[in-house]
N, C-alpha and C positions, 0 to 999 in steps of 0.2 A: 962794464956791465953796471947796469941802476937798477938795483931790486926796488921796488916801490913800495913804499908808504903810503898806507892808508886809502881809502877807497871812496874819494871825492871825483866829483864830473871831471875833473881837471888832474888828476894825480901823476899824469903820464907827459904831460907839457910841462907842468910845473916841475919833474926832476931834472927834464932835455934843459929847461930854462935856465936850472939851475948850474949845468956842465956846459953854457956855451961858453968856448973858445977852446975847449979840448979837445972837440970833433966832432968831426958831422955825422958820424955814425954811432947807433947805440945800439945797445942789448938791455931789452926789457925785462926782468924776472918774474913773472911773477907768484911764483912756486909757494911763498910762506905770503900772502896777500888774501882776502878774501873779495878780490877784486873779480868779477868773471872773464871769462877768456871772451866772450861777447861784448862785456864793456870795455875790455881795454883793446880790443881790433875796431870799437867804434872811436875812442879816444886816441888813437894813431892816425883812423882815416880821416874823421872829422876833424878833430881841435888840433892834433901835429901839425900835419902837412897842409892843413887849409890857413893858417894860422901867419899874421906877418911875422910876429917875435919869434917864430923858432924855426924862420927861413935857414938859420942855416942847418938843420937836421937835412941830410942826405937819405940816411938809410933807418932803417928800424927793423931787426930781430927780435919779434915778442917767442920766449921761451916759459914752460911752464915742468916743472918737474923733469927737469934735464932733456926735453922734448923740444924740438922746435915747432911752433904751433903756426907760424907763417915772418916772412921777411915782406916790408914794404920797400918802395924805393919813390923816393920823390919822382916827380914828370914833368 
């Protein structure tokens, strides 16, 4: 699980970027963030999964207060 830090256009790539080789799958937290659930479902669909550097993200669980708010899956 990667709780996120801070609330930049890029804050959701840059933590994936930062666990590549541990797996291709993540859980996003963003429960203590003041990130919104709108900008971080645009920063999974846009800059994740569209992105070369974080080809190898498979999956994406963004969770927000022990809620799950949506799962992505690469295509």
């Amino acid at each position: 699980m990667k709780g996120i830090e801070g609330t930049s256009s890029s804050v959701i790539k840059r933590a994936a970027k930062k666990s590549k080789g541990q797996s291709d799958r993540f859980i996003f937290d963003i429960s203590k963030e003041s990130i919104t659930t709108k900008e971080a479902i645009r920063q999974i669909k846009e800059d994740l999964f569209k992105s070369t550097d974080t080809a190898f993200v498979d999956t994406a669980l963004l969770i927000k207060d022990s809620t799950i708010i949506s799962i992505f899956k690469r295509i």
